[in-house]
N, C-alpha and C positions, 0 to 999 in steps of 0.2 A: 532320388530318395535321400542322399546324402544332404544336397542342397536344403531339403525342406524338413531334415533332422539338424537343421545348424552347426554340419559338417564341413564346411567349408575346403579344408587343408587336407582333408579325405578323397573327397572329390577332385580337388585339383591331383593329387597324388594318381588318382587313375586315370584323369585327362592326359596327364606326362606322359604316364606310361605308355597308353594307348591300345591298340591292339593287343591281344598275346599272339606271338605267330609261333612259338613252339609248341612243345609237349607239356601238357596238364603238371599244373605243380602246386594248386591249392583251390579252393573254394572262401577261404577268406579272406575279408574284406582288408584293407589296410588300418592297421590297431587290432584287428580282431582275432589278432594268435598273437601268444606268449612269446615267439620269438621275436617281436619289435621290442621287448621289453626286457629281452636278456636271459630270459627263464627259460627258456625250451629249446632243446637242438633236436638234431635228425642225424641219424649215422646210419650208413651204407655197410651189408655184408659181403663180403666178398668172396669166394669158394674160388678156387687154384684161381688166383687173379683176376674173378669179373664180378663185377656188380649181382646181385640176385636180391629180387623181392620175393622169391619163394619160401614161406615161415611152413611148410612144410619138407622142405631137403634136409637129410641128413638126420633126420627122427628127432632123437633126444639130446643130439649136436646142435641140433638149427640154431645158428648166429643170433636170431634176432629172437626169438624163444628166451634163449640163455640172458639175453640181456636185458628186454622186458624185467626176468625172473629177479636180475642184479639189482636194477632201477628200483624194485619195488622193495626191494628191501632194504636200498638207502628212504624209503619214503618218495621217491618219486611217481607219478601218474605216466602208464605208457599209455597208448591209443592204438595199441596191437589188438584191440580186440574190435577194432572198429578197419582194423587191415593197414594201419599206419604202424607201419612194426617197427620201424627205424626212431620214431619221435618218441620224446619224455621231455617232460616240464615239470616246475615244481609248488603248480597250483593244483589244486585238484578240480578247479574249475574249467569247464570245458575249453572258454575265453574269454576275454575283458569286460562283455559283456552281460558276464553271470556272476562277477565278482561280487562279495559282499558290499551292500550299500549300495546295488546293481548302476553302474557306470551306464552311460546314456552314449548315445554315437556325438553329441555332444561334447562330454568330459571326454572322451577317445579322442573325440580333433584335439582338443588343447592341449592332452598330454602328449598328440603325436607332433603338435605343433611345435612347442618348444623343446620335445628329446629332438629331431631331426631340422630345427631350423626355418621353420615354416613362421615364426615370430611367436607372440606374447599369445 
């Protein structure tokens, strides 16, 4: 599909990769979340020392509640309501691909071509 969207540097991107042989860590494609582009992180809560994705522990304390709440009132976009409680970005678009003047998998290869090296 890449191939035949004149993705080129996309496609080979997932060729390298290959396989995934861990644990689930996204459904997007390469270019197509805010973080190749700087704008979006993910942060991890941690309760007496361990990791927790539970946005329900600790009621009106919960970690990632609290910080959603924060995010959104610097103007950031969280995706806690979609169960990614740890992410914020600072488009309000879902991904590169809904941006205004809608980017094509296309324009996504060139720009991921030349941010990471892939050539012109």
């Amino acid at each position: 599909m890449l191939i035949q969207s004149n993705a080129p540097f996309l496609a080979r991107c997932i060729d390298v990769a290959g396989i995934a042989r861990g644990a689930w860590a996204t459904n997007a494609l390469p270019g197509l979340s805010w973080h190749q582009y700087g704008t979006a992180c993910d942060c991890a809560w941690t309760v007496d020392g361990i990791e927790t994705w539970d946005a329900s522990a600790k009621g009106a304390n919960n970690g990632y509640r609290i910080y959603m709440e924060e995010a959104q009132k610097l103007g950031l976009k969280t995706l806690g309501s979609i169960g990614d409680w740890g992410h914020v970005q600072d488009s309000p678009h879902p991904s590169p691909d809904y941006s205004p003047g809608g980017h094509t998998l296309a324009d996504i290869d060139r720009i991921m071509s030349a941010k990471f090296g892939g050539g012109p």
